[in-house]
LOPA-613226 format. One record per atom (N, C-alpha, C): residue number from 1; x, y, z; residue in three letters. Coordinates in steps of 0.05 Angstrom, whole numbers. Layout:
<nuros>
n = NUM; X = X; Y = Y; Z = Z; res = ALA
...
</nuros>
This chain:
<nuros>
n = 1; X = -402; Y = 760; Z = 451; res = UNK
n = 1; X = -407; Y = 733; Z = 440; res = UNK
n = 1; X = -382; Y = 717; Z = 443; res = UNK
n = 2; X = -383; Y = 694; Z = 457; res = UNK
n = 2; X = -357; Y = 678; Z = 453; res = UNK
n = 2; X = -348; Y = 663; Z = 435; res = UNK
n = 3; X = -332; Y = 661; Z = 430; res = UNK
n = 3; X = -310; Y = 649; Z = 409; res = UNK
n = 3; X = -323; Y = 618; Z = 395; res = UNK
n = 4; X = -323; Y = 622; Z = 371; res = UNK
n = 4; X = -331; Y = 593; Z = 364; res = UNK
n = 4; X = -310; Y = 575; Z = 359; res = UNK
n = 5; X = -307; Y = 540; Z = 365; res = UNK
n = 5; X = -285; Y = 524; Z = 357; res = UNK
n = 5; X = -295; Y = 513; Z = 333; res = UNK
n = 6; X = -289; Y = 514; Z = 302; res = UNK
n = 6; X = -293; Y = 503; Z = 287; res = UNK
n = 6; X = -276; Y = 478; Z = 282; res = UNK
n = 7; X = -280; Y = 456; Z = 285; res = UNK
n = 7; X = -261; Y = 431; Z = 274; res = UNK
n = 7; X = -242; Y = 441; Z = 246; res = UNK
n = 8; X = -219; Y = 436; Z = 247; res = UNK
n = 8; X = -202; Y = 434; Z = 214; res = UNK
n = 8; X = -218; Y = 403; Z = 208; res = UNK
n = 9; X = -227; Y = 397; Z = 187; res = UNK
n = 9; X = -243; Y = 379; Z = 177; res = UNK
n = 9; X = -231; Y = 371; Z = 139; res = UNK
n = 10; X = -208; Y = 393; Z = 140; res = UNK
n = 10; X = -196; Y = 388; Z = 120; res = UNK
n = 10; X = -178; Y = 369; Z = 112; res = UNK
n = 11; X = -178; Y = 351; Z = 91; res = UNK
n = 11; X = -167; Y = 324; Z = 88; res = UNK
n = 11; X = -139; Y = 324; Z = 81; res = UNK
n = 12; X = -124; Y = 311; Z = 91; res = UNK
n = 12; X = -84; Y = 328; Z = 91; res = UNK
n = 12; X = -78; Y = 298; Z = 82; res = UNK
n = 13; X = -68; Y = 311; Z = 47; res = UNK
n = 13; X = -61; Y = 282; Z = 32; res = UNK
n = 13; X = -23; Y = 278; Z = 46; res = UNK
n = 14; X = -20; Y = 250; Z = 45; res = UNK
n = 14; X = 2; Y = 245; Z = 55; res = UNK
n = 14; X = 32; Y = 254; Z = 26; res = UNK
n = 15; X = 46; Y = 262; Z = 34; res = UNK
n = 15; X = 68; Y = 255; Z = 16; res = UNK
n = 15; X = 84; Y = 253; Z = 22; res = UNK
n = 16; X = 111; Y = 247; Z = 14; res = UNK
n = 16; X = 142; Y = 238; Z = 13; res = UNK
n = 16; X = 141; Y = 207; Z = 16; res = UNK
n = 17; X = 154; Y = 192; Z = 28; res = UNK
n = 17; X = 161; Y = 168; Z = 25; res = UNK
n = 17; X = 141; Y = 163; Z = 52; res = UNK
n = 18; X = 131; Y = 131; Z = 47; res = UNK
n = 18; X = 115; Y = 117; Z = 67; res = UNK
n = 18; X = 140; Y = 115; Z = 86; res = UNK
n = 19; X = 125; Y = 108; Z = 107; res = UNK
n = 19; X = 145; Y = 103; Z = 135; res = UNK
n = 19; X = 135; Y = 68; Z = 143; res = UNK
n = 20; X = 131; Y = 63; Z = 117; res = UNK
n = 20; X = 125; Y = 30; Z = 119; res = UNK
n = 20; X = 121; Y = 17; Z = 89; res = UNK
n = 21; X = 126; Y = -4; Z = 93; res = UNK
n = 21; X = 129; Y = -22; Z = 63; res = UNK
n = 21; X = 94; Y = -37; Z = 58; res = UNK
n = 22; X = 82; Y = -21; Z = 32; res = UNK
n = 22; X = 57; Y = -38; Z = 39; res = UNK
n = 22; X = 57; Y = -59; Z = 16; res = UNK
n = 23; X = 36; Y = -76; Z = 16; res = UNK
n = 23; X = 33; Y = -100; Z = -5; res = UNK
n = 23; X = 15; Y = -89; Z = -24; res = UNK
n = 24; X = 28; Y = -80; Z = -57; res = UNK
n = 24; X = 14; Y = -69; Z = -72; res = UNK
n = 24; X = -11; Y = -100; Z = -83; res = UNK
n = 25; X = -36; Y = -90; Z = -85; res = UNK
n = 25; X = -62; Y = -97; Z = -101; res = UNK
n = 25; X = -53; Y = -106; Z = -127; res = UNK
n = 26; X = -61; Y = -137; Z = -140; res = UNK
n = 26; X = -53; Y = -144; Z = -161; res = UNK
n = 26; X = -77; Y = -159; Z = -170; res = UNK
n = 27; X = -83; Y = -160; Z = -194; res = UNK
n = 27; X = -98; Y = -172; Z = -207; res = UNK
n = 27; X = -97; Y = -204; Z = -207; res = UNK
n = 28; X = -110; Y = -222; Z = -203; res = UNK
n = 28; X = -107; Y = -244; Z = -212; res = UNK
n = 28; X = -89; Y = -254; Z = -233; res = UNK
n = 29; X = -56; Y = -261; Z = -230; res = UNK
n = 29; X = -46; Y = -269; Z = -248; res = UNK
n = 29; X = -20; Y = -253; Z = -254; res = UNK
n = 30; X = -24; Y = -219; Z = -242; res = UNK
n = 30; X = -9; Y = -207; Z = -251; res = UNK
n = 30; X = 12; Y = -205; Z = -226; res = UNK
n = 31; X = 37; Y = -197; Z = -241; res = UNK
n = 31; X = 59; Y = -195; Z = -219; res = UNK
n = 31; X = 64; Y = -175; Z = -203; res = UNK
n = 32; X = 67; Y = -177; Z = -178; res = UNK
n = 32; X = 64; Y = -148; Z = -165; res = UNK
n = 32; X = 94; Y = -144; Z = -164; res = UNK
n = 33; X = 116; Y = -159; Z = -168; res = UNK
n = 33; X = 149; Y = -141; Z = -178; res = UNK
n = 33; X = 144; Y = -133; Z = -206; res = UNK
n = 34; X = 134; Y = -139; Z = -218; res = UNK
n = 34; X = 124; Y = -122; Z = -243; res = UNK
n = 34; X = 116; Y = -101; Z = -252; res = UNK
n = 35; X = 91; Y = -100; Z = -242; res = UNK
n = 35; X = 67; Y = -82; Z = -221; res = UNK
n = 35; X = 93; Y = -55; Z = -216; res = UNK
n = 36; X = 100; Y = -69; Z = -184; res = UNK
n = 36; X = 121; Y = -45; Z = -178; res = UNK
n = 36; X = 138; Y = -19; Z = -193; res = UNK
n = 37; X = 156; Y = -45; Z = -207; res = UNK
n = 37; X = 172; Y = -36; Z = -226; res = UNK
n = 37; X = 161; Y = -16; Z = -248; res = UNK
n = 38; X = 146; Y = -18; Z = -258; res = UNK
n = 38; X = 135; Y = -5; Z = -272; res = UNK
n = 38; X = 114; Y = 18; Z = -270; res = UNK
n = 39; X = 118; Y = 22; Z = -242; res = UNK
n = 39; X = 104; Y = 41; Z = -227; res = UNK
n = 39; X = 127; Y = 68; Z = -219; res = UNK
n = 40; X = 152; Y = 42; Z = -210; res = UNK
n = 40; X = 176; Y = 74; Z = -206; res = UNK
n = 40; X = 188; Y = 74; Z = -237; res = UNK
n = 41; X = 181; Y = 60; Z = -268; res = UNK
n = 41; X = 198; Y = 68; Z = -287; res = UNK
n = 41; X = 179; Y = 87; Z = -296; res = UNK
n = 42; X = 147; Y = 96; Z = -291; res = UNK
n = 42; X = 130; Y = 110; Z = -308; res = UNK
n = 42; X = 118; Y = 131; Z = -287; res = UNK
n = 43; X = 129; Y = 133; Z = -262; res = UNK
n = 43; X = 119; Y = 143; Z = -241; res = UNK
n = 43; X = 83; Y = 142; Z = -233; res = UNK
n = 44; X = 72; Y = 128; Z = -246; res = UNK
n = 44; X = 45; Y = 116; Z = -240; res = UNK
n = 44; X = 38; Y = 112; Z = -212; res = UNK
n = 45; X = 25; Y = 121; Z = -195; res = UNK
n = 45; X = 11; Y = 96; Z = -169; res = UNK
n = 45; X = 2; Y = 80; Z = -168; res = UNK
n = 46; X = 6; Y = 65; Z = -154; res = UNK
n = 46; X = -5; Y = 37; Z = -139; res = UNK
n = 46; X = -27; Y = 34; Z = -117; res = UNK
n = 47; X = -40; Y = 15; Z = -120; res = UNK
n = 47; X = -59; Y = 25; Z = -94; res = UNK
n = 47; X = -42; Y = -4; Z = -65; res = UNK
n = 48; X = -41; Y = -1; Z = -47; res = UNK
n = 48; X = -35; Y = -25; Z = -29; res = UNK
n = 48; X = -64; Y = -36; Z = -16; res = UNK
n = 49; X = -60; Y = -62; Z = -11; res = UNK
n = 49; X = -88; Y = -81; Z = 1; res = UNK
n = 49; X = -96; Y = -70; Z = 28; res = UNK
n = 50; X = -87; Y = -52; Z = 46; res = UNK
n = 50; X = -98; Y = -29; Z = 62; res = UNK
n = 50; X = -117; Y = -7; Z = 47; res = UNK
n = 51; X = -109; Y = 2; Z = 27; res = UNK
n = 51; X = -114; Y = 31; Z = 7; res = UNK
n = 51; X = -96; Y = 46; Z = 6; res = UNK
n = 52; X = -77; Y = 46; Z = 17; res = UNK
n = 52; X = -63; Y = 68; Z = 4; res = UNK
n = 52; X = -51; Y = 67; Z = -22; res = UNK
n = 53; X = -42; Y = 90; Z = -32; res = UNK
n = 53; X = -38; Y = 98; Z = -58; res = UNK
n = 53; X = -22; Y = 117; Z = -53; res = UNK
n = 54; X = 11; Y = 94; Z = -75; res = UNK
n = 54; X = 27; Y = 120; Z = -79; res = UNK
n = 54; X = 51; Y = 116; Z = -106; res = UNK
n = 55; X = 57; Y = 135; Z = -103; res = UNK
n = 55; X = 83; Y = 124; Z = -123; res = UNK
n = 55; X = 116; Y = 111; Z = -119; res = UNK
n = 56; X = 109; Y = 85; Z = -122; res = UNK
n = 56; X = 146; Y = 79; Z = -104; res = UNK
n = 56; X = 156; Y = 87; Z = -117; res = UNK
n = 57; X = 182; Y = 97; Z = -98; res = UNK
n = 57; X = 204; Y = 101; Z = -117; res = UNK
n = 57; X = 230; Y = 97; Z = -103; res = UNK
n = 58; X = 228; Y = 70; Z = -83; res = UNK
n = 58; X = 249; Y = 60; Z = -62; res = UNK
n = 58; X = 249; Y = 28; Z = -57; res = UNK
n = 59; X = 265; Y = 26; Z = -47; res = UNK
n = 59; X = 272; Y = -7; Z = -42; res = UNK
n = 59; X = 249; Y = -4; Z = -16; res = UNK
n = 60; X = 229; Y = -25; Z = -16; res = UNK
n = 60; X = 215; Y = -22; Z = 12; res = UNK
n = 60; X = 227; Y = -48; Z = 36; res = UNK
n = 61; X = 248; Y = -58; Z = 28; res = UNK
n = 61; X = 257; Y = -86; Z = 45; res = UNK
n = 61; X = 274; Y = -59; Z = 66; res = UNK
n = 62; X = 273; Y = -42; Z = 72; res = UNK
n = 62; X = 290; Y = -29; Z = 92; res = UNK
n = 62; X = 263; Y = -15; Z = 112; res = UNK
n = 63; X = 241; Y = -17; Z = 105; res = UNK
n = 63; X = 222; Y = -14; Z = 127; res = UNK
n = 63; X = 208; Y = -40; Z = 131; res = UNK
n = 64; X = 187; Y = -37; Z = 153; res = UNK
n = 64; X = 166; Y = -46; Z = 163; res = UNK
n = 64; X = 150; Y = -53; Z = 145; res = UNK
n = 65; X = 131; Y = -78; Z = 149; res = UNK
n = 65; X = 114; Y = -91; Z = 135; res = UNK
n = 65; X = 88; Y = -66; Z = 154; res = UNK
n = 66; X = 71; Y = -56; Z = 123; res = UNK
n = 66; X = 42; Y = -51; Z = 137; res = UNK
n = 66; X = 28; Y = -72; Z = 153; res = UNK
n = 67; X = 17; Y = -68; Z = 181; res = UNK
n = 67; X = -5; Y = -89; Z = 185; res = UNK
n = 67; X = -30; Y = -91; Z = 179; res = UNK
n = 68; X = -36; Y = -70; Z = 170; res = UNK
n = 68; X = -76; Y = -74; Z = 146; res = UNK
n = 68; X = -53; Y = -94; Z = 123; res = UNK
n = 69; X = -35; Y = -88; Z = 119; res = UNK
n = 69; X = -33; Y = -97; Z = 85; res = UNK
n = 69; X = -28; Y = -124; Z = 97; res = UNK
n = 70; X = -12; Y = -132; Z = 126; res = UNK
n = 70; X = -8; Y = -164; Z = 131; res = UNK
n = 70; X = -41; Y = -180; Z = 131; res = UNK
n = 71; X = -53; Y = -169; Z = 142; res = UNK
n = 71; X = -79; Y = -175; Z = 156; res = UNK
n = 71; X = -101; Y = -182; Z = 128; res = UNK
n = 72; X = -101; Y = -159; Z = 116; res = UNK
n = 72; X = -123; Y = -171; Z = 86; res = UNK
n = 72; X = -99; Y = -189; Z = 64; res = UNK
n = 73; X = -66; Y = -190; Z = 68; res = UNK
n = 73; X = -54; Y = -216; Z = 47; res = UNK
n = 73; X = -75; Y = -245; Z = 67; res = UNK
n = 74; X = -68; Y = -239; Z = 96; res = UNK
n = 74; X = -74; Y = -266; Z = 107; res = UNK
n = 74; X = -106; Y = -284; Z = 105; res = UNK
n = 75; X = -119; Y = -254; Z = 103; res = UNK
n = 75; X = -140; Y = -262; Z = 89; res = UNK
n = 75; X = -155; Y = -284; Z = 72; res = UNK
n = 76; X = -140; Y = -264; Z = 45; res = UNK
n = 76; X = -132; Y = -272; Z = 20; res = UNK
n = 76; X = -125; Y = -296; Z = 20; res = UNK
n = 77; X = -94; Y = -303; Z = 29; res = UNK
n = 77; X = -93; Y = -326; Z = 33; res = UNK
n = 77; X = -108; Y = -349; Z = 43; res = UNK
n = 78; X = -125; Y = -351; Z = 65; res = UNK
n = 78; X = -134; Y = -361; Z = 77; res = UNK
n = 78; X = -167; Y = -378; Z = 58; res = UNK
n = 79; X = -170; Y = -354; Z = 45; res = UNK
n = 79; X = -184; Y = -360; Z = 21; res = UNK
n = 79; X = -179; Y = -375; Z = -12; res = UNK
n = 80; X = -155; Y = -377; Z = -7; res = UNK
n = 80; X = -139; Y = -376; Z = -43; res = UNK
n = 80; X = -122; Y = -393; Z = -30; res = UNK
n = 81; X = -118; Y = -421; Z = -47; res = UNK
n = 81; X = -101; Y = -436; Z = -40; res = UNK
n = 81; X = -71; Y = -431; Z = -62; res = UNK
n = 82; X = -82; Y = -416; Z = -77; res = UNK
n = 82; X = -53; Y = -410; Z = -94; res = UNK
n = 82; X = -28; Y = -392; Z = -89; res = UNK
n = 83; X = -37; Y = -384; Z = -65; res = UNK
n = 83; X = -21; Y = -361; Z = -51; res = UNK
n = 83; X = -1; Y = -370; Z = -40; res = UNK
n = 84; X = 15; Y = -356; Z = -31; res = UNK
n = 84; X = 52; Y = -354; Z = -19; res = UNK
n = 84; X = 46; Y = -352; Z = 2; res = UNK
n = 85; X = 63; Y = -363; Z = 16; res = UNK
n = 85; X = 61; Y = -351; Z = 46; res = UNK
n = 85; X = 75; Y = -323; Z = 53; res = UNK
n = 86; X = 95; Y = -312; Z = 33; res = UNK
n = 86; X = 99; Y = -288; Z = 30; res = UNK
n = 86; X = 91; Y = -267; Z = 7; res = UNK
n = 87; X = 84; Y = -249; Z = 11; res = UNK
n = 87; X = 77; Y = -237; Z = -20; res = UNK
n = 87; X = 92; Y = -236; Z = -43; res = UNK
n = 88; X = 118; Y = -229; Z = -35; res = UNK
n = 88; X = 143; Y = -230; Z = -58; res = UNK
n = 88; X = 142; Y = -249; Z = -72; res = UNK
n = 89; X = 140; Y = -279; Z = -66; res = UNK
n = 89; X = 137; Y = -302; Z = -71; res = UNK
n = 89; X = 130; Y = -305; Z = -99; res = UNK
</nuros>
């Protein structure tokens, strides 16, 4: 009988530090340096406007902007006239 190939189909959660800076998800109103902050003082996650979800716990101005997270701010913006042209903003 020959050999069967079963797919690995098992889901491999990411960890250590992103290898990119994403734009954390904020509520209407709420601050996302706030948001942040209080994410690396209570070690909580964050979710980013791509999906991911993690816990910062680094300066992200020394990587790469995600491009899902550029692509749904521009969105956003494009919809919402109260928006920044940068997120930090």
């Amino acid at each position: 009988m020959p050999g069967k190939t079963v797919p690995d189909l098992q889901e491999v959660l990411q960890t250590g530090e992103p290898v990119m800076a994403h734009i954390v998800k904020t509520e209407p109103g709420e601050s996302a340096v706030a948001k942040v902050l209080e994410a690396r003082i209570y070690g909580t996650p964050v979710e980013a406007l791509c999906g991911y979800v993690w816990v910062p716990s680094r300066d992200p101005k020394q990587l790469p902007v995600c491009q899902k997270c550029k692509e749904v701010y521009e969105i956003y913006r494009a919809f919402n006239d109260g928006l920044h042209d940068q997120p930090g903003e």
